[in-house]
C-alpha positions as CSV (number, residue, x, y, z in Angstrom):
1,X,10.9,11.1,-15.6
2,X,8.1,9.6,-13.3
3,X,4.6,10.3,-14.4
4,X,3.5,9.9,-11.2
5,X,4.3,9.9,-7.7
6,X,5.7,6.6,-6.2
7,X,3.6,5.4,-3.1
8,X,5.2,2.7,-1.2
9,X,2.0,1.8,1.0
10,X,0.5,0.2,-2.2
11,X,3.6,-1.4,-3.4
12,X,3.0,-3.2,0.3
13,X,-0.5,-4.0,-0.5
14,X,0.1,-5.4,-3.9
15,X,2.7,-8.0,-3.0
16,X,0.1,-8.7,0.5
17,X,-3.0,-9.2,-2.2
18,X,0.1,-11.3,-4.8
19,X,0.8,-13.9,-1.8
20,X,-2.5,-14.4,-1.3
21,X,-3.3,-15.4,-4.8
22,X,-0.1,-17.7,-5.3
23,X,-1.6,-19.4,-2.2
24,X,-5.3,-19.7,-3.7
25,X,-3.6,-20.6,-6.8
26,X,-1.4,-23.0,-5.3
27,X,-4.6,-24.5,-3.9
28,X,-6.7,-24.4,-6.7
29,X,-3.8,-26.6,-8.9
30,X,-3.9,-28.9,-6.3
31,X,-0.4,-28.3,-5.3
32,X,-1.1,-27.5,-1.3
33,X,-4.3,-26.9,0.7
34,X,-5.3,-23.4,1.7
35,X,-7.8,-23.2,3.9
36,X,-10.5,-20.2,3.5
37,X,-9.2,-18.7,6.4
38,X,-5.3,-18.6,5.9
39,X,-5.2,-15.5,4.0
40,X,-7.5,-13.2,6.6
41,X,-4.2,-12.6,8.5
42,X,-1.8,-12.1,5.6
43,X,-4.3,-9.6,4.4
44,X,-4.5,-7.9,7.9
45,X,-1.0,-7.7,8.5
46,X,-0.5,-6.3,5.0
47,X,-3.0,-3.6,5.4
48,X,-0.9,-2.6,8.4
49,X,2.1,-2.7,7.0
50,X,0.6,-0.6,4.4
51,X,-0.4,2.0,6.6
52,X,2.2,2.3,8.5
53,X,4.9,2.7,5.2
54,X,2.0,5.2,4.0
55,X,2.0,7.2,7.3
56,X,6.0,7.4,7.2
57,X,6.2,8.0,3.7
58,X,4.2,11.4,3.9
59,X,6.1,12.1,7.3
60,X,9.4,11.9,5.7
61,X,8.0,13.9,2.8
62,X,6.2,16.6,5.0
63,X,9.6,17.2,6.5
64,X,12.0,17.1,3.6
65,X,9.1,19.5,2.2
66,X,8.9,18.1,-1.0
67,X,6.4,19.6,-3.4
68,X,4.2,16.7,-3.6
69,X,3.6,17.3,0.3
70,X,3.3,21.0,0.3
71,X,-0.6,22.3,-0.1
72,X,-2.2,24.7,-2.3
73,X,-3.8,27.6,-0.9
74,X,-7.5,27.3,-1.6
75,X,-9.7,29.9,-3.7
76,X,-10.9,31.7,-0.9
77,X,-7.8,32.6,0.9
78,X,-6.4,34.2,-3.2
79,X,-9.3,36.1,-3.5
């Protein structure tokens, strides 16, 4: 049983941020150079990709109308 829900946009983000430490790490142990700039588009296009995974994740959930989409009414409207 999952204790939590499973949220593929930040899967995406964490292997984006992963790459660009293996290459800062590759640079740092002198295996390749990295230049400070190199990562500012792997991060960009990760953030992206993110969104976009996150945006058809909660489509695809809103739709199947899965509890975790579905809202709870709010105080006021019970009362």
């Amino acid at each position: 049983m999952l204790r939590h829900e499973f949220q593929p946009g930040r899967l995406v983000v964490g292997v984006f941020l992963t790459a660009a430490g293996v290459a800062y790490a590759g640079d740092a142990g002198g295996w390749w150079d990295t230049e400070w700039f190199a990562v500012i588009p792997v991060m960009v296009a990760g953030l992206f990709l993110a969104g976009v995974t996150a945006g058809l994740t909660r489509a695809i959930r809103r739709r199947r109308g899965t509890p975790e989409s579905r809202q709870e009414p709010s105080r006021l409207e019970t009362q």
